[in-house]
N, C-alpha and C positions, 0 to 999 in steps of 0.2 A: 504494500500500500504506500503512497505515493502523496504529498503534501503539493500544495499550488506549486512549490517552487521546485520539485522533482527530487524532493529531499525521502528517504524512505523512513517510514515514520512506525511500520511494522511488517514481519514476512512471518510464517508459520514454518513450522519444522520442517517438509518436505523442502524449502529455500534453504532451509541452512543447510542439509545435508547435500543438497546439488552445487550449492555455493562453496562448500568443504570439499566434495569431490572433484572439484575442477578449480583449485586455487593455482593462480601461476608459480612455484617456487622460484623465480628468476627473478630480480627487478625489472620493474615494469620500464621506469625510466630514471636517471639518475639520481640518487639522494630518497628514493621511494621504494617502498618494497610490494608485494599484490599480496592481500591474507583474503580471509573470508569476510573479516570485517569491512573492506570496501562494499560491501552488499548486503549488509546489515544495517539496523537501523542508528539511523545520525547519519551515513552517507548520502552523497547526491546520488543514485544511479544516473541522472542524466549528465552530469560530470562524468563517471565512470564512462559513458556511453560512448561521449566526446574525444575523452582522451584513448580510445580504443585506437592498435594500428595493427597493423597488420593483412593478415587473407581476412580477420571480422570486421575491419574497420568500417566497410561499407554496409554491412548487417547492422552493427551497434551506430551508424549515421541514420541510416533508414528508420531504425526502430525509434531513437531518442527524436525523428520528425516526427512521427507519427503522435507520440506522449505530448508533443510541444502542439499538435494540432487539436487533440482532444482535450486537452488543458487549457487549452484557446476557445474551446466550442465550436472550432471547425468541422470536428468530425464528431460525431457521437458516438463511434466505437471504433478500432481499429487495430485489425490482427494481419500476423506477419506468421510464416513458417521461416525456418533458417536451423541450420545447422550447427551443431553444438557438437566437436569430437575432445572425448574424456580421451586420459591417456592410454586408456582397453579398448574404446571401438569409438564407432560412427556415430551419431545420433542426430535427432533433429526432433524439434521443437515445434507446437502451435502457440504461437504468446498472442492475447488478447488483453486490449487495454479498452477499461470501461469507467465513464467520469461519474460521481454522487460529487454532492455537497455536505459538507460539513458548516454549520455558523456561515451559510452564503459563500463560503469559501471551495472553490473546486478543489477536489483531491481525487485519483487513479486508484483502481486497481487491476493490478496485472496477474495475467494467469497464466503461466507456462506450463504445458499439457507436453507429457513425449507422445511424438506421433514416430516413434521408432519403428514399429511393427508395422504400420498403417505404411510406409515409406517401404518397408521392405517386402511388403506385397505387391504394392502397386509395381517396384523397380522385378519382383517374380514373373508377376504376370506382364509386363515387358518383354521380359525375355523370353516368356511364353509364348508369348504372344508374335512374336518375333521368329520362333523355333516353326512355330502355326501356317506361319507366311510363308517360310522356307518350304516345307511338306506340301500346302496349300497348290502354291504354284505347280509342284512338280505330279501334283495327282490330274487324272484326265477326266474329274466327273467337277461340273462347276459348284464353286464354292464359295458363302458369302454369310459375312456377320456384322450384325446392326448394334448399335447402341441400348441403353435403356429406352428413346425413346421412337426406336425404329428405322434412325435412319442409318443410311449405310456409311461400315467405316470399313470393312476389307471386300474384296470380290477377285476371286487368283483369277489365275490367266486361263484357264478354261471358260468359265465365265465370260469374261472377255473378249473372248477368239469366236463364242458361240453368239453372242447376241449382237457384236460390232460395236461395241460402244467402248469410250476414254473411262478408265477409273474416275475421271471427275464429271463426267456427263452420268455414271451410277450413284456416286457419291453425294450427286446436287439432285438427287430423288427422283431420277427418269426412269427409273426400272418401272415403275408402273405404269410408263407405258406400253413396255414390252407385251402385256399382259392382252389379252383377244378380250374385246371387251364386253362382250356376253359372258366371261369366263373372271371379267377382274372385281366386278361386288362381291361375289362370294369371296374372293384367294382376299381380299383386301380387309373383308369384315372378319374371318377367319387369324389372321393375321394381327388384324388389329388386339381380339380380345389376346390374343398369344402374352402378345404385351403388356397387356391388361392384370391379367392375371399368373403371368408367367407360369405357362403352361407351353411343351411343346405342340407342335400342329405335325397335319401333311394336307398334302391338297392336291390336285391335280387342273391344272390348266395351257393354256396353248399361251405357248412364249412365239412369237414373234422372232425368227431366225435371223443374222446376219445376209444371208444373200435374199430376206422378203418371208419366208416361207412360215408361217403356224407350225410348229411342232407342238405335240403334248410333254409336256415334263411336268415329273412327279416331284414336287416339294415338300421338304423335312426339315424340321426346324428344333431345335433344345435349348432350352433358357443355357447361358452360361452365365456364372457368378462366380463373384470372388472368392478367394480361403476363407474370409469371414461371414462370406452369404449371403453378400450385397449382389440385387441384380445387376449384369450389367448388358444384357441384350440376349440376342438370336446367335444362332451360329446355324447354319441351312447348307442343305446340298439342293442341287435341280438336278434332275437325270432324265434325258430324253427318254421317252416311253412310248413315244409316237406307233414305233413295230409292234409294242404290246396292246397297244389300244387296237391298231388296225386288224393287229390277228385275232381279239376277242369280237370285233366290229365282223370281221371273215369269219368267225365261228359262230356266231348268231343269225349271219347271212346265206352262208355256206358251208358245209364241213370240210368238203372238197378244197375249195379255197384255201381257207386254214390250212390246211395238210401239205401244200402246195409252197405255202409261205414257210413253215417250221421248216420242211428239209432243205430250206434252200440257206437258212442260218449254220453257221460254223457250231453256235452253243447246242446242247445237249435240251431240247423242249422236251418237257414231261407235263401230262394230265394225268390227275388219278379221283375217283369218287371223294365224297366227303367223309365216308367211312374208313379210306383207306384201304380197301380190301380188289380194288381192282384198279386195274390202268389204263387209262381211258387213250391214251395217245402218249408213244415215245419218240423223238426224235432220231432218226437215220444214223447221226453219230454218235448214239451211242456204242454201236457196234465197233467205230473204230478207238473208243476212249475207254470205252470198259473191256474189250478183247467178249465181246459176248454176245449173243445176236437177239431182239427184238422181241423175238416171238417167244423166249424162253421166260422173258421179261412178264410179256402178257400172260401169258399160262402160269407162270409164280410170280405173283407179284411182289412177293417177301425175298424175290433172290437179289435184290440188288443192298440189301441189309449182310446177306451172305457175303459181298463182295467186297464189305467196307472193312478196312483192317482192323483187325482183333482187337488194337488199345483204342482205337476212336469208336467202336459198335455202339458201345453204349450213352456214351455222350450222344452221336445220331439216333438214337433211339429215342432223348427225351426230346431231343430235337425235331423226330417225328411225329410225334406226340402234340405236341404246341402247334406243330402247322394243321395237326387235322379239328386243334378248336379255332382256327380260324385266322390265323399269325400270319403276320410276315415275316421272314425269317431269312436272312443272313446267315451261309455252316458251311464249313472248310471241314473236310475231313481227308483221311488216303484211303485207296480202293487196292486193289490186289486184282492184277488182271491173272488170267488162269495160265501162266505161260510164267508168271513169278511178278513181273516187274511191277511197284508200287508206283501211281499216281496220285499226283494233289488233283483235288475236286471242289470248285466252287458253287453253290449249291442258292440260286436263290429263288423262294417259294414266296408264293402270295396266292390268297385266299381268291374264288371265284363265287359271284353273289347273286340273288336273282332280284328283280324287282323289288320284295321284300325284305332284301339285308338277307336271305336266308344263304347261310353256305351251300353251296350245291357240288364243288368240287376245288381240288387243289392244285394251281398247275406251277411248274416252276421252271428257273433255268441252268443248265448246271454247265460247267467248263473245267478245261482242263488247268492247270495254273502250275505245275509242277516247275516249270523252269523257274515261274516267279519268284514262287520259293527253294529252288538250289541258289538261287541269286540272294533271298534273303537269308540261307544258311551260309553261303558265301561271303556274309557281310559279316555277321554275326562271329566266324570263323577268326574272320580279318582284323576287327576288334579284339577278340582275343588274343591273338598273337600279337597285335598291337601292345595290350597292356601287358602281354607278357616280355615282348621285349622294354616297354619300359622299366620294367622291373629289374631285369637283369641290365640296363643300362644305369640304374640305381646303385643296385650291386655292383657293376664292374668301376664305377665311378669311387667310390666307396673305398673297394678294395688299391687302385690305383693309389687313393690321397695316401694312403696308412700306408704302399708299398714308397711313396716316392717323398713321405716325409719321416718314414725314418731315417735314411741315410742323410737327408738334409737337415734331420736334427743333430747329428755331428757334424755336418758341414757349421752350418750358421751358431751352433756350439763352440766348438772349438776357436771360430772366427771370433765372435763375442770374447773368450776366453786368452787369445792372441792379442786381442787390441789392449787386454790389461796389462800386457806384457813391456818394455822397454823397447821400442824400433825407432827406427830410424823414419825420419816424415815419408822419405819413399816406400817404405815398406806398409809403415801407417796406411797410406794411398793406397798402394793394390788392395792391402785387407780391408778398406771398408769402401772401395768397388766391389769386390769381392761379394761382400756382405749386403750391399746392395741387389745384386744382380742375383743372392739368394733368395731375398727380401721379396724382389721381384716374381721370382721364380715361384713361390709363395702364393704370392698375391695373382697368379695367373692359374694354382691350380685351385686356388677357392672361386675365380669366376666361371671354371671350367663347373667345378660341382654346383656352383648357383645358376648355371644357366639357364635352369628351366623356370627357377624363381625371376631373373631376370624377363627374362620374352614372356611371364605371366604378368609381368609388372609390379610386382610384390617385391622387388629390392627397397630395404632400407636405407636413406641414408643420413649420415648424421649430420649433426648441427652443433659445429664447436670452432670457436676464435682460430684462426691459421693465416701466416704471414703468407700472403698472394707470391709476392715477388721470390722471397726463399723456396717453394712449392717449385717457380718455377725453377730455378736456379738448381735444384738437386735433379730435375728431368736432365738437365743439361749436363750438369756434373758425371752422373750415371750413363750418358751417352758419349762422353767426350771421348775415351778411350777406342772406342767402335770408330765414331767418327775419325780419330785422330791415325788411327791404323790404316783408314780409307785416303787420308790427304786430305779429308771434306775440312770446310770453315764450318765451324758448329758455333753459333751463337743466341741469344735471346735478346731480345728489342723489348723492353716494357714500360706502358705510358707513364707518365708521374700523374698522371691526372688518379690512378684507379689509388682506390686507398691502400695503406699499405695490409689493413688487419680486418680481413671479412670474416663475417660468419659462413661454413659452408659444409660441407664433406670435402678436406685436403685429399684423403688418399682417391677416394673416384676422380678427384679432378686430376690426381698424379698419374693415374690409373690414362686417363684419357692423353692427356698428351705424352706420357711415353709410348703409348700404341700410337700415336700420328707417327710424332720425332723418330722414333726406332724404324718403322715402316720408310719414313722418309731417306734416311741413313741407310735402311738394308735397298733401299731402288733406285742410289744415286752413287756412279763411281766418280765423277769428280764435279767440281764446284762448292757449291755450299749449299747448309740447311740453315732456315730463321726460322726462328722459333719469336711470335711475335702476338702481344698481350695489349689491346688497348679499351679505352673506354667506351662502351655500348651506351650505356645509359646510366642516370645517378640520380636515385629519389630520396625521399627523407627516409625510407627504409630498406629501399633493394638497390644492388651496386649488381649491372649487368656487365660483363665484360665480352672481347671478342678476344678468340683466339685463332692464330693462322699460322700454318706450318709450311711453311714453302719451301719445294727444293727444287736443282737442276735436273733433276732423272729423267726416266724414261717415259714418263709421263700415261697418260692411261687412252683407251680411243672412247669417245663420247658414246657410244652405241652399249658402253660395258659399265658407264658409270651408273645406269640406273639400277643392277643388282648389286654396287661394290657392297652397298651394309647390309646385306642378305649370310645368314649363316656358310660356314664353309664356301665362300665364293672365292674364286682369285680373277683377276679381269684375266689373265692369260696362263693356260694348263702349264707352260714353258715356267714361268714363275716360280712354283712350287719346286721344278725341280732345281733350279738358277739357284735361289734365294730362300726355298723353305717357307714354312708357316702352315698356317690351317685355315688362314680366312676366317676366324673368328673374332680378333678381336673388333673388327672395323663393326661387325655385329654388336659386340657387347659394348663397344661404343657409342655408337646411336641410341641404346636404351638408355646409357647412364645418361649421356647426355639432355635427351628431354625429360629424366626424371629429375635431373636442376633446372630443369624450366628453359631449356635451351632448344637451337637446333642445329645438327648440322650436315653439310655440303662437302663440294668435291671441283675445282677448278683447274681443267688440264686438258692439256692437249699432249700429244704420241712424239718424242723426244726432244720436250721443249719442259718439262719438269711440271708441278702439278701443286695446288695450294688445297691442302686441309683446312678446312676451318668448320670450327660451332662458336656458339654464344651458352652462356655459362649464366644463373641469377644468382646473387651472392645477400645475403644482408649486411645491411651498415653496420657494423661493429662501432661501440661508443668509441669516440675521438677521445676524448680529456678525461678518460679515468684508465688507470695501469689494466693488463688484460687479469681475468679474474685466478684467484689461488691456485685453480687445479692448473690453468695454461702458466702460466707462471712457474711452476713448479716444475712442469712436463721438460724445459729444459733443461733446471737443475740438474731434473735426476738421470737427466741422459748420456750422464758416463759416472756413476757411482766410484766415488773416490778410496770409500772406507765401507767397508761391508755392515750391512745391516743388520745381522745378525749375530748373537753373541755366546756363542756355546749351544744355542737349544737344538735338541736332538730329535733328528727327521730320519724318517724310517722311509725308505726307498724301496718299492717292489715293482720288481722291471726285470723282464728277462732275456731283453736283448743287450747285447756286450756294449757296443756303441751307446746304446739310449744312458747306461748305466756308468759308464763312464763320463760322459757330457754332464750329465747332473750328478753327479756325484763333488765335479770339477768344481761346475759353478755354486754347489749350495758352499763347497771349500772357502770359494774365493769371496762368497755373500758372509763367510763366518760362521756357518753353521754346523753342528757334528753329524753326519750323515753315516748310516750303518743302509746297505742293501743286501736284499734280499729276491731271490730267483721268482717268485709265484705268489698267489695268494697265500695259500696253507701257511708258507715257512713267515710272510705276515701274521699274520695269525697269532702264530707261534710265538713269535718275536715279541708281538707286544706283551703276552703274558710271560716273558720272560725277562724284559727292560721297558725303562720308563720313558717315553717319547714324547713329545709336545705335538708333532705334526706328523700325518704319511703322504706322501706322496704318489699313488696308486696308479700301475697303469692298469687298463682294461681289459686287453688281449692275453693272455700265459697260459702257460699249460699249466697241469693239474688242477688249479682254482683260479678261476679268471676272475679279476678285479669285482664286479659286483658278488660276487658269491663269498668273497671277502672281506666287503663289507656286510653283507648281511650278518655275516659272526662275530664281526668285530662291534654290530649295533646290538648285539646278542649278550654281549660279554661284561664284563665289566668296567671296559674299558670305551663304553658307548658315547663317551659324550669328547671322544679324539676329535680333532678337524681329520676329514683326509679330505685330499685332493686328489680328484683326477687328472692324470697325465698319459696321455692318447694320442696316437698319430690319427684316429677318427677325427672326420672334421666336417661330416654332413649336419645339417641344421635340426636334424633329431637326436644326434648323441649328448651335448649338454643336457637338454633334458630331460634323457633316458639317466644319466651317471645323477641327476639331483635326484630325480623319483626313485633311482636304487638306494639313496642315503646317502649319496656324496654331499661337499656342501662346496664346492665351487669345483673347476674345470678348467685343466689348462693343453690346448693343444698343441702337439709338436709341430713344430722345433718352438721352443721356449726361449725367448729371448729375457736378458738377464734383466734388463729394467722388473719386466712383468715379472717375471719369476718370485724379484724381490717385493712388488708390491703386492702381490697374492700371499706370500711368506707373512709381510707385517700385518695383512688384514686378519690372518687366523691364529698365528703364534701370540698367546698372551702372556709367556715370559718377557722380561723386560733385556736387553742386551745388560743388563750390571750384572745381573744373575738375580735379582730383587723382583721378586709376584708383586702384580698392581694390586693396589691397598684394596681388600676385600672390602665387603657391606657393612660389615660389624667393626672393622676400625672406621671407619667414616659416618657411621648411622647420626652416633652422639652431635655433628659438626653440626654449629648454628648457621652458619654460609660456608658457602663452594666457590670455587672461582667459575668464571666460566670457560676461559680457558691458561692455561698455567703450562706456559712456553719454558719459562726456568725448569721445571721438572722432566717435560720432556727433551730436553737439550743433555738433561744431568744423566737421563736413563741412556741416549744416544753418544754420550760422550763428546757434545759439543760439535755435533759435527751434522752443517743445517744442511748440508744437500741429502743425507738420509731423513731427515727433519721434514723435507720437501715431500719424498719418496712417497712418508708415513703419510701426510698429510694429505698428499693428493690421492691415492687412494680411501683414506678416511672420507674425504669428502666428495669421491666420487660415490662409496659404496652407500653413506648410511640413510641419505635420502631413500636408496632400495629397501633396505632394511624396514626401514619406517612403513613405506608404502606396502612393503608384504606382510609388516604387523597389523595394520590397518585391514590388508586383505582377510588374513587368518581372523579377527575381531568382525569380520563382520558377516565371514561361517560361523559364527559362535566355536569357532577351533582354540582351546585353552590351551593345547597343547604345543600349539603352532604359535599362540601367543607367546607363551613364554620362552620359544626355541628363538625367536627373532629380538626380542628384546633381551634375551639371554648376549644374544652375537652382540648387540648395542651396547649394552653393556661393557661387555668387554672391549671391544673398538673405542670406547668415551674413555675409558681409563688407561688402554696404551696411547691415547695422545694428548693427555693433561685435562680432559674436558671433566673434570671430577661433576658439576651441576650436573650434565647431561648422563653421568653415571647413573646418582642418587637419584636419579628419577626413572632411568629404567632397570636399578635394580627395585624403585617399587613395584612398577607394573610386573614385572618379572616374580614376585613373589606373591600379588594377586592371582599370576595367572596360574601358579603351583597351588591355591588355593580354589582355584575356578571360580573364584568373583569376579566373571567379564562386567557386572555395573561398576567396580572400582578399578578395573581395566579401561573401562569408556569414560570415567570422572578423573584417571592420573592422564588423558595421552591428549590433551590441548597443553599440559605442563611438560611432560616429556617435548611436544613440537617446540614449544617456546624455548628451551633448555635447547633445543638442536640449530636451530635459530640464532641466539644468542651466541653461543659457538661459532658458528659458520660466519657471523660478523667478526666474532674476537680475532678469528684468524684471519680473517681476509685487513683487518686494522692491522692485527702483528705482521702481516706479510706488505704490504703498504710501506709501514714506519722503519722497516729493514729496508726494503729497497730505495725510500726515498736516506736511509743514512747509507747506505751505497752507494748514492752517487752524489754523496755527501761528499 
C-alpha cells in the first residue's frame, strides 16, 4: 500500500518474503547497498522504481508511470505483466494498481499475482501449437482451428490447395463462403452452438472446390482447451466424401451402378447387414490385399476375423462390436495372408441409415498401409539409434576428458610446481607459455564436453570485474611464440576510449579471440596479424566493444563463408590436412559470442587475407571506487609466496602414480603433511588408524571407488571429515553426483595451485600456528565480537597478506553460498541441512577473524541440533547482518591497505 506521495506505508507477508527472496547482494550504486528494506515500509517504491537500471529499468519506468497516473486520476486502474527472474528460475508477474482515498487523500494498492504457471502454458501450448502446424501441413486431409470465438486462426496447406484460397482470405472469415448455400444454415447453426457450448460436431456439406466444383466433405470438429480447461476453440478436419455420397446416391439408384463404382476404387469397399452376420458387398481387392478370394468371404463371413493376426483379434473384435451399434470407427490392425506375409490394414467403417435414423447396414473402407508403417517403424528405429548414439557420445566424451586430463594433471602440475622453482626469466617464459597452452588445452576440452549445452543455449556465463586490455594482451602473449616461429608481426591495436575495467565473462571473451588470433596465425605464412579492440558503443550501463582480427593469409572464397560457423566445417577439405583443426571452434564461437549480446562476421577475399570480427556487450564497471575484495585479491594470490598451510594433515587417495605425485608435490609446497593412499578401503583404513583434518578423494580406483568410501567414512566415526573430490571427471553431472554421495566440494583435474589452496582454506579448520579457532564455549561469555579482526588473522597466517588474500577471497566468494543453501535447507523445514550449512559458516567466520558472524551461526547451528527451525527463522536476519557487516569490515580493511600502498 502506497501513500499520495509513492511512499509504502504497508505490505503483508507474502511482500516481504518475495522482497527477501530476491534482494540484490551487490551495491546497487555507490555508497548504497539493496536489502529488503528498500520495499518495506518508510521506503518510496516509486524512488526505488526510478533508480532501477539495468534489463528492469524499462519495466520499473513503465510501472512507476502507470502508479504516477493512477495517483493523478488519470487512470483508474492499471496492470502490467513483467518478468521477475529469482536466482532459481524464471518468473513473471500480474501487478495491478488500484486508487481509494484515505482523509480525501489518494493512496495505491498494489497487487502482484505470479502468473508463472499461466506463462508456462501459454509458452507449452506455443510450442504445441507450433509442433501442430508442422504435422498439420504435412498431412493430406484438410485441417483447420478456430478461436474461442470461431474465427479462424490455422488452416494447413491441404486446406488451402483444396478450396484456392490465401490463409488470410480464410483467416478474414470467407470460409463461409465456400459453403453450397442450401447446405450453409444448417453447417453454420450447427457450428455455431459447437461454440456455444463447447461441444464437438460433424456435419456434412458441399464445399465449393478450387477449380469451381461442389464436393461433399464431411466435417469434424473437438473443442481444444488448455492444461487448465480454458476453452480455446475448434480444431476440425474436412474430408472429401463426395465418392461416398455418390456410391450410396448409386446404391439407392442402382445396385449395379454401385458395384460398378467400388471395383473401380484401389481401397478395399465392404457392406455387411446390421447384425453382422452377413456380407452384403466386398470389394475386388480384397483378393489381392488379403491373399483370399470373395466368395469364401461371402459364405463365412466370420473369416476375415480368422485373418486378423493373433495379438490384434481381439482389440478388432471390440472394434466390431461398436460398429454394429452404429459407430464410426477409425482401426489399424495386421492380417496374415495364407502364404505367411503380415499386412497393415486400415479399416474405416461408418454406419448406413434409413429414412428413420434406423441402422440398416454397415459399410466401410479398408486399405493397405503396410509401407506406411515400415516407414513409421523406420522412424521410430532411427530415433532410437539416435538416442542411442547420443549416449554413447556422452560416454565416449566422458571417458576422453578423465583419459586426456590425467596426464595433463602432471603436465600443468609439475608446471605450476617448476615456476616455484628458481629460473632464469627465459626459462620463466617457456614455462608459463607452457602453462598457458595447457590452460588452453583445458579450456578446449570443456567446450568440447559443453557443446551440446552450448548449441542448446544453456551456457553460462559469468559476470565478474576483468581488465579489457590485459585479457587482450595475454591472447597475444600466448600467440606470440607460434606467430614468432612463422616471421608473422603479431600485434594488438586497443582504443583508449573503451574503459579499462568491465564487467563480463574474461575467459569466453579469451576463449573467442584466441580461436580468431590462433586461426589467423595457423592460415597466414607471412605478413602480419592485428589483433584490434575499439569502441562500439558506451551507455550509463553497457560498454559495447568491437573486435577485428585481420591477417594476410589465404583468405576464404565468399560462396564458403556462409557455413564457416557451422559445426565441423573447414571452407577447404585441403585445410584440414595443410593446417589441422576440427572446424569447431568458429562454431562455438558464434554461440558464445551472441550469448554476450554480440554478433559476428567474416570479411575476405581468396589470397588477399581475411578480417574476423564480432561485437562483445560489456557492463560499466564503477570508475572511482578500487575493484571489489574478491578481484583484488584474485591477483594477490596469483603466485603464492609462503604456503598456506601449516602442518594439517591431508589424507590423499589416488591410485594413479602421476595424479599422486603432483598432489602430493603441491599440498608439500602449500605446507601441508600429506600421507597417500592407493583406493578407497586402504582410506578407510587410514583414517581409523590416524588423525587427519582433510581427504582428498579421487572417484575412479579399484577395489572401492571414491563414493563407496565415503559412504563408510559418513558411517564411521569419523563422519563429520571435509573430503574433497579430486577427479579427472568433468561432465556437468559429476559435481553433483560427488555432493549427493556426501562429498562436500569438488575439485577437477588438473588442479591448479591457486584453487587447490583456496579449497584447502575453505574446509581445513586448523589454524596454520597449530592453535583450533576459539570454540562456542570460550566465546559464549563475550559481551561484543568484532566484526572482523585482521590482527588475529595475520597472527594465525604468520603475517603474511597474500595468503591473507587467498583466505579471504575464497571466504567471500563461498559464504554468500552457504547462506543461500541455509536459507534453502530452512525453508524444506531440513534441521539437518540446517545445521550442516551453518555448521561450515561457522567454521569459515572463525578461520578468518569474523568472530560476530561466528557467534551467531554457532546459535543457529545449535537450534538447529535442537530442531527449533522458529528460532532458526528468529537468529538468520542476525546471522545476515553479522555476514554483512563483515563483508564491509573487509572490503574497508582491504581499501585502507591498499590506499597505505601507495602511500
Amino acid at each position: 500500500m502506497l501513500d499520495q506521495t509513492g511512499a509504502i506505508i504497508a505490505v503483508n507477508r507474502a511482500w516481504r518474503d518475495f522482497a527477501e527472496a530476491n534482494r540484490n547482494p551487490a551495491p546497487a550504486e555507490p555508497g548504497m547497498t539493496s536489502s529488503p528494506a528498500m520495499f518495506c515500509e518508510g521506503a518510496s517504491y516509486l524512488e526505488v522504481c526510478d533508480r532501477t537500471t539495468g534489463p528492469e529499468a524499462a519495466e520499473a519506468a513503465a510501472f512507476a508511470m502507470g502508479i504516477r497516473a493512477v495517483l493523478r486520476g488519470e487512470l483508474a486502474q492499471y496492470s502490467k505483466e513483467y518478468p521477475c527472474d529469482s536466482p532459481w528460475e524464471k518468473r513473471w508477474f500480474m501487478c495491478g494498481v488500484t486508487r481509494f482515498f484515505i482523509n480525501g487523500l489518494p493512496h495505491i494498492v498494489i497487487e502482484h499475482i505470479n502468473i508463472t504457471e499461466r506463462k508456462r502454458a501459454e509458452e507449452a501450448l506455443q510450442e504445441s501449437e507450433e509442433r501442430f502446424r508442422i504435422m498439420a501441413d504435412s498431412c493430406p486431409i484438410a485441417i483447420w482451428v478456430t478461436d474461442a470465438e470461431g474465427a479462424n486462426r490455422f488452416v494447413n496447406r491441404a486446406y488451402l490447395d483444396y478450396c484456392g484460397k490465401t490463409p488470410e482470405q480464410v483467416e478474414a472469415g470467407q470460409w463461409k463462403a465456400l459453403i453450397h448455400p442450401q447446405d450453409a444454415p444448417e453447417f453454420v447453426e450447427v457450428f455455431e452452438r459447437s461454440l456455444r457450448e463447447h461441444l464437438p460436431f460433424r456435419n456434412e456439406a458441399r464445399l465449393q472446390r478450387a477449380d469451381g466444383q461442389w464436393r461433399w466433405a464431411e466435417t469434424y470438429a473437438t473443442p481444444r482447451r488448455s492444461p487448465s480447461g480454458e476453452f480455446l476453440g475448434l480444431v476440425g478436419i474436412c474430408r472429401d466424401i463426395t465418392d461416398r455420397r455418390q456410391a450410396e446416391q448409386a446404391l439407392k439408384t442402382s445396385e449395379e451402378k454401385f458395384r460398378q463404382l467400388a471395383e473401380n476404387i484401389h481401397e478395399v469397399f465392404w457392406m455387411m447387414n446390421a447384425e453382422g452376420t452377413e456380407i452384403l458387398y466386398v470389394g475386388p481387392a480384397y483378393e489381392q490385399i488379403w491373399g483370399r478370394t470373395c466368395a469364401s468371404l461371402y459364405s463365412s463371413p466370420m473369416d476375415w476375423l480368422e485373418a486378423i493376426h493373433p495379438e490384434d483379434r481381439e482389440n478388432a473384435h471390440a472394434i466390431f462390436i461398436r460398429q454394429l451399434q452404429g459407430e464410426a470407427i477409425d482401426s489399424e490392425y495386421r492380417i496374415l495372408t495364407p502364404d505367411g506375409q503380415e499386412r497393415w490394414i486400415r479399416d474405416r467403417a461408418f454406419p448406413v441409415r434409413d429414412q428413420s435414423g434406423q441402422l440398416i447396414r454397415v459399410a466401410g473402407i479398408a486399405e493397405e498401409i503396410t509401407e506406411r508403417k515400415r516407414y513409421e517403424t523406420a522412424l521410430i528405429r532411427a530415433r532410437e539409434d539416435a538416442d542411442a548414439a547420443n549416449r554413447a557420445n556422452s560416454r565416449f566424451l566422458a571417458n576422453m576428458s578423465h583419459e586426456i586430463r590425467t596426464p595433463m594433471n602432471g603436465v600443468i602440475g609439475m608446471n605450476q610446481l617448476l615456476l616455484q622453482t628458481h629460473l632464469t626469466p627465459d626459462q620463466r617464459h617457456y614455462v608459463e607459455v607452457a602453462q598457458d597452452s595447457g590452460r588452453t588445452l583445458l579450456a578446449l576440452i570443456d567446450d568440447i564436453l559443453d557443446l551440446s549445452k552450448i548449441e542448446s543455449g544453456k551456457i553460462i556465463l559469468e559476470n565478474a570485474s576483468f581488465d579489457l586490455s590485459h585479457t587482450v594482451e595475454e591472447v597475444i602473449r600466448l600467440l606470440s611464440i607460434q606467430a614468432g616461429a612463422k616471421g608473422l608481426c603479431l600485434e594488438a591495436r586497443i582504443s583508449p576510449r573503451i574503459p579499462r575495467i568491465v564487467r563480463g565473462d574474461a575467459h569466453r571473451l579469451r576463449q573467442v579471440l584466441t580461436n580468431l588470433s590462433a586461426n589467423a596465425v595457423k592460415f597466414t605464412d607471412r605478413g602480419r596479424v592485428t589483433l584490434d579492440a575499439d569502441l562500439e558503443s558506451l551507455s550509463d550501463g553497457q560498454v559495447t566493444v568491437r573486435f577485428a582480427v585481420t591477417d594476410t593469409g589465404i583468405g576464404i572464397a565468399q560462396e564458403q563463408i556462409a557455413a564457416l560457423f557451422s559445426p565441423f566445417f573447414q571452407a577447404d577439405a585441403s585445410t584440414t590436412r595443410r593446417y589441422g583443426g576440427t572446424g569447431l571452434g568458429l562454431a562455438i564461437s558464434k554461440q558464445l559470442v551472441e550469448k554476450m549480446g554480440g554478433n559476428i562476421g567474416v570479411n575476405s577475399r581468396p589470397g588477399e587475407g581475411s578480417t574476423f570480427w564480432f561485437t562483445a556487450a560489456f557492463e560499466k564497471a564503477a570508475s572511482r571506487r578500487p575493484p571489489p575484495p574478491a578481484e583484488q585479491l584474485t591477483e594477490v594470490a596469483a603466485a603464492p609466496s609462503i604456503p598456506p598451510g601449516y602442518g594439517e594433515k591431508i589424507l590423499v587417495a589416488e591410485d594413479n602414480l602421476t595424479n599422486r605425485e603432483v598432489i602430493l608435490a603441491q599440498l608439500k609446497k602449500l605446507g601441508y603433511n600429506a600421507h597417500a593412499v592407493f583406493n578407497g578401503a586402504e582410506a578407510v583404513e587410514a583414517l581409523q588408524d590416524g588423525n587427519y583434518d582433510l581427504v582428498l578423494m579421487d572417484c575412479a580406483m579399484p577395489v572401492m571407488d571414491g563414493y563407496e568410501a565415503t559412504h563408510r567414512i559418513r558411517a564411521s566415526a569419523h563422519a563429520q571429515i571435509p573430503i574433497v573430490a579430486l577427479t579427472a571427471s568433468a561432465m556437468a553431472p559429476d559435481r553433483e553426483r560427488c555432493l549427493a554421495e556426501g562429498m562436500d566440494d569438488y575439485l577437477a583435474k588438473p588442479v591448479e595451485l591457486p584453487r587447490l589452496a583456496k579449497t584447502l582454506a575453505r574446509w581445513v579448520s586448523q589454524s596454520a600456528s597449530g592453535e583450533t579457532a576459539p570454540t562456542p564455549r570460550e566465546t559464549a561469555g563475550a559481551q561484543t565480537a568484532p566484526a572482523f579482526d585482521a590482527d588475529s588473522l595475520l597472527r594465525r597466517l604468520r603475517g603474511d597478506r597474500n595468503l591473507a588474500g587467498v583466505v579471504l577471497k575464497a571466504f567471500l566468494e563461498d559464504a554468500p553460498l552457504q547462506l543461500e543453501q541455509l536459507r534453502a535447507r530452512l525453508a524444506e523445514q531440513d534441521a539437518p541441512g540446517v545445521r550442516l550449512y551453518s555448521h561450515a559458516l561457522k567454521g569459515a567466520a572463525a578461520n578468518v577473524g569474523g568472530e560476530a558472524l561466528r557467534q551467531a551461526a554457532y546459535a543457529i547451528e545449535n537450534a538447529a541440533d535442537a530442531r527449533d527451525l522458529a528460532a532458526v527463522t528468529s537468529g538468520l536476519p542476525a546471522l545476515e547482518a553479522k555476514l554483512l557487516e563483515l563483508k564491509l569490515a573487509i572490503e574497508e580493511e582491504c581499501c585502507a591497505h591498499q590506499n597505505h600502498g601507495s602511500d
